[in-house]
N, C-alpha and C positions, 0 to 999 in steps of 0.2 A: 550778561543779562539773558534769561532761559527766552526762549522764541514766543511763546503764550502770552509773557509778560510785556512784551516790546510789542508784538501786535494788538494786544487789549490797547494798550499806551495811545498805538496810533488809529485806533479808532475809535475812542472815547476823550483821548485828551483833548479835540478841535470842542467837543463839545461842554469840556469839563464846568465854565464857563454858566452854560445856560443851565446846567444842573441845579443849582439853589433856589430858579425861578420859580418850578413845579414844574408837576409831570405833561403837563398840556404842553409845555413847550419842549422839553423830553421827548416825547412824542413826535414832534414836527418834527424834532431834527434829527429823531431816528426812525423812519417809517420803516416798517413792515416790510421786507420784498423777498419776493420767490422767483429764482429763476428755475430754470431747466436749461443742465449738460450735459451736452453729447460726445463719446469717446470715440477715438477710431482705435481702440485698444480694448484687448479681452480683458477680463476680468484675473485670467492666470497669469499675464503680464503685472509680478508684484512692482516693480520698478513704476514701469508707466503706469499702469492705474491709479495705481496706489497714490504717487504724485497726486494725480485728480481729486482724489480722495481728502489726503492731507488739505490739501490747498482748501477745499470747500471747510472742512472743519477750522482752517485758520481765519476763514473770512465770517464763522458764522462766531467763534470764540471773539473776534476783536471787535464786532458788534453788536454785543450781551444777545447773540440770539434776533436776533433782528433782520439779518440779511442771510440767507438760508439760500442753499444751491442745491440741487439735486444733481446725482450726475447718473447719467446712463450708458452703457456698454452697447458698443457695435450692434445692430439689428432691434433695437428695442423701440428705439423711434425712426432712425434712418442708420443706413448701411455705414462701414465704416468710413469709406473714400468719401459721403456727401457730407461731411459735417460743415465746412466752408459754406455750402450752397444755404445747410439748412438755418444755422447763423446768417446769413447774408440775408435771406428773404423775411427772417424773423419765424423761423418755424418754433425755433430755441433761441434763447437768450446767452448762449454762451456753447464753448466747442472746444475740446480740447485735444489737440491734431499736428501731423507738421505740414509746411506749407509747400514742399515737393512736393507733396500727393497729388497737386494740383496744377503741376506743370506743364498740363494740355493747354490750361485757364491762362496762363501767363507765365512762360519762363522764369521772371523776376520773384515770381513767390520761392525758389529755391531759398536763394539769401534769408529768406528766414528761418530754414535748418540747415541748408548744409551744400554746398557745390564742390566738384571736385576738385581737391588739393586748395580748400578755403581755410577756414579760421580752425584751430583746437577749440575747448569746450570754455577753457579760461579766456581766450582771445575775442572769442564768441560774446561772453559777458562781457569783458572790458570797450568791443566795440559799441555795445546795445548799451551800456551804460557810463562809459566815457567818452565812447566817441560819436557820430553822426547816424549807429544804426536804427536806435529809436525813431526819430527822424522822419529819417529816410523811407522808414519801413509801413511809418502811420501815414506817410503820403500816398505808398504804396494800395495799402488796405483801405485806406479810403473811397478808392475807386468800387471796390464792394461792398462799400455799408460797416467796415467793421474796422473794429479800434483792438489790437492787440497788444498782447503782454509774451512776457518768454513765460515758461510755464514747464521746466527741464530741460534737463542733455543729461546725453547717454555718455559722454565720453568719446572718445576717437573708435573708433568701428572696427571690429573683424570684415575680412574681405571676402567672408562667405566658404558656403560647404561645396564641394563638387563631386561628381562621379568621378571622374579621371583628373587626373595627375595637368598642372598646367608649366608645362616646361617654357613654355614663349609666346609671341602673340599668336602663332599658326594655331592653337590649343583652343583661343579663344571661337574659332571659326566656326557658324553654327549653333553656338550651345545657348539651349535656351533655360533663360536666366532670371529670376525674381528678382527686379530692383526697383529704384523707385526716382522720378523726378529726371535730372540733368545728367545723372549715372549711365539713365538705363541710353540716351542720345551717344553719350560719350563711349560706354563697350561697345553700342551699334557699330560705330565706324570701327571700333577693334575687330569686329566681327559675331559679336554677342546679338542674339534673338532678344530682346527683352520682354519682360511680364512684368506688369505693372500687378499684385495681387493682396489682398489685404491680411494680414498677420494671422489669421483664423485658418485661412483657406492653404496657406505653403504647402504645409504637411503634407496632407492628401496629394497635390499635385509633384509634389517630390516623388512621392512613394508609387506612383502610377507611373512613375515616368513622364510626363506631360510637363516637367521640367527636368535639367542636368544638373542644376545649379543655386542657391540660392539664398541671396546673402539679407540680414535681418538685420541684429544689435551685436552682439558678443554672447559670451558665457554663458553668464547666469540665462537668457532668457531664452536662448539656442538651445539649452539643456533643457530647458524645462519644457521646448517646444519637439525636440526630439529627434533633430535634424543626425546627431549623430547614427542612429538609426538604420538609415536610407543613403547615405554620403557620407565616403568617409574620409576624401581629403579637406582640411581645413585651414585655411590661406588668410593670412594677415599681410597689411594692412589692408581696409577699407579706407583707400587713396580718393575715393566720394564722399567719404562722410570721416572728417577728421576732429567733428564737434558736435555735433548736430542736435539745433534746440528745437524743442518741443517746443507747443505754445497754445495760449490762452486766445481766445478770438473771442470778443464780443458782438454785440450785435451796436450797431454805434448808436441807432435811436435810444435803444434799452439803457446806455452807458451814461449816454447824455442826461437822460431821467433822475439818474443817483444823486443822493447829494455828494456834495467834494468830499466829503472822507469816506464815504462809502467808494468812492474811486482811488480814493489813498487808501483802503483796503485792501482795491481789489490788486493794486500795485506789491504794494509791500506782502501779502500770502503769497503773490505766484512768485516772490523771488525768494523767497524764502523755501517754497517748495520746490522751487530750482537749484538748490544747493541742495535739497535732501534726495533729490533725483538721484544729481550725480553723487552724490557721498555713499546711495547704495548699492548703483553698479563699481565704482572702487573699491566697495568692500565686500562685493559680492563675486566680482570675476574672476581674481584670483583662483578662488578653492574651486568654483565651477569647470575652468579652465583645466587644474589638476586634473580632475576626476574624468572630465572629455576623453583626457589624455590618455586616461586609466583603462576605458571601457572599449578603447582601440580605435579613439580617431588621429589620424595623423596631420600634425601640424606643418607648416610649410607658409615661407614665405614668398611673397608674390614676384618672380623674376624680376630683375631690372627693364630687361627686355619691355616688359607689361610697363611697370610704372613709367618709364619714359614716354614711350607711345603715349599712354592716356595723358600724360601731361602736355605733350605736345598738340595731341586732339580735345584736350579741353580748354586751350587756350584759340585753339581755332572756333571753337564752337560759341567761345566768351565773344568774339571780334563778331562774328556774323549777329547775334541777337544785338549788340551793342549797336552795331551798323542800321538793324531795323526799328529798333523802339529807345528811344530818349532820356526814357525814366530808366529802362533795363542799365545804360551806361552811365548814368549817373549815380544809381545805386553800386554798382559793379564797379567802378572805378574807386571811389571811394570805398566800398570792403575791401579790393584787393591792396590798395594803398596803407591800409591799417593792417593789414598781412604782412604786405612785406619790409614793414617798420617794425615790425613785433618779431619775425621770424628769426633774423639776424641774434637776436635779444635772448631769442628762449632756446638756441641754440649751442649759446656762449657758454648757460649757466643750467638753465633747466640739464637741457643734452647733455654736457662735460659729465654734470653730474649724476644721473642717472647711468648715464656709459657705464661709469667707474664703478659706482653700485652694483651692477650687472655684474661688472667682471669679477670684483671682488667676491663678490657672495657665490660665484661659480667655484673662484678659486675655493673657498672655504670648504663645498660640498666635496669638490675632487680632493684635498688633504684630510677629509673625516672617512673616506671608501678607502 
């Protein structure tokens, strides 16, 4: 069934019903409504805006036109780090944002993109939709006014650009580093300077020097942001962000206003553009990745040395917040528990076979040379 046609479905079929009535009651049970959204993402981010994009046009097609969003880019109404705040106090009606950014606000807003060495992108949905993270997350958001939705992922992350070479953790000592959320806590105690900096601004501050280092999405939007550039070694995995969803924030009074299926719209779009998120950096980071490769950046993977450390200092840093706030470990025990129910699982089969994929298709290229 084409996507158009299942979202018109679920937003017209509640009312199919009062249809025959006449249009006065048509009417009631479609009112009119305008919101306004705020991104924390540029416009040249085709992945993430775009998302926003799509999404608004799914909510305004499955309600013949009737429920209409606008959306707006970083700076145009508020910066890109305040979108939280400006949703929360009702400046906008809607935000579309991850909830790291917000990590000064309350550690626990991680869990709604990404902590280090959490969920993959598929884990990530399976938790927010079969298991306790919906939940979990609206008791969370509650506490500021807002009812959210997932609203994309990127995928499992690259581990960022850097000026020099990172042979172990002595490497990380010093260097200051654009990251975002729980990340930037966790290379601190590696020894990383962090910069919390919004997606517009890296460049510049790469290129000046005024950072060593600085890790965003992957590929596609690393190339089109220019990091190769300025940096030329390029270090996978991003062992912080192994899924990391995007998301939809409403404003809860504004939400509450809706009729029910204009809330079963706003459900069914953003999941919907959360599968078309990730379907375009999979099928975009590939060939971007090539061409990185091409133009002389050097790929390289993140020492053992590094991933252990951080694994071991993010599990210290999970016990301390867990030990201070209630809701933090309640949250946090439950994702980590559907992690590592799932882990074992997508090891067995995803891994084995992906592994073997790898090697094969290696082998292939080395008997064609």
């Amino acid at each position: 069934m084409k996507r158009r046609s299942f979202l018109k479905t679920a937003g017209v079929g509640a009312i199919a019903g009062t249809a025959a009535i006449g249009a006065p009651a048509f009417a009631q049970e479609n009112p009119d409504v305008k919101w306004r959204m705020v991104s924390s993402f540029a416009r040249s981010l085709i992945a993430l805006y775009g998302s926003s994009e799509k999404f608004v046009k799914y909510v305004k097609e499955a309600s013949n036109g009737k429920f209409q969003i606008d959306v707006f880019p970083p700076g145009e109404i508020v910066p890109a780090l305040q979108v939280m705040d400006a949703v929360s106090n009702g400046t906008v009606q809607a935000g579309h944002t991850c909830g790291y950014y917000y990590f000064g606000r309350n550690p626990a807003f991680c869990f709604d993109t990404a902590v280090p060495f959490g969920l993959t992108a598929r884990q990530m949905f399976a938790w927010m939709t079969e298991g306790n993270g919906q939940t979990l997350l609206r008791e969370l958001f509650a506490t500021v006014n807002i009812v959210n939705f997932m609203l994309g992922n990127t995928g499992a992350q690259m581990g960022g650009w850097y000026r020099k070479e990172i042979n172990g953790v002595g490497d990380l000592k010093g260097l200051k580093m654009r990251t975002s959320g729980m990340a930037g806590e966790v290379l601190a105690r590696m020894g990383v300077i962090p910069q919390q900096i919004a997606g517009g601004d890296i460049y510049p501050s790469l290129e000046k020097g005024t950072l060593d280092a600085v890790e965003f999405v992957g590929p596609f939007d690393d190339e089109r942001l220019g990091f190769q550039k300025v940096a030329k070694y390029y270090y996978y995995p991003g062992f912080w962000e192994g899924g990391p969803q995007v998301s939809l924030y409403t404003n809860q009074d504004a939400f509450n206003q809706l009729p029910e299926h204009y809330k079963a719209i706003l459900d069914q779009a953003s999941r919907a553009a959360t599968i078309d998120m990730l379907a375009s950096y999979d099928a975009h980071n590939p060939a971007a990745l090539r061409r990185l490769i091409a133009s002389g950046a050097v790929l390289r993977e993140l020492p053992r040395e590094v991933m252990e450390e951080g694994y071991k200092q993010s599990k210290a840093l999970f016990q301390e917040f867990s030990d201070k706030d209630p809701l933090f470990k309640k949250i946090h025990d439950d994702y980590m528990a559907f992690r590592d129910d799932l882990a074992p699982w997508f090891n067995v089969v995803e891994g084995s076979y992906t592994r073997f994929l790898a090697h094969a298709l290696n082998q292939d290229r080395t008997n064609k040379s």
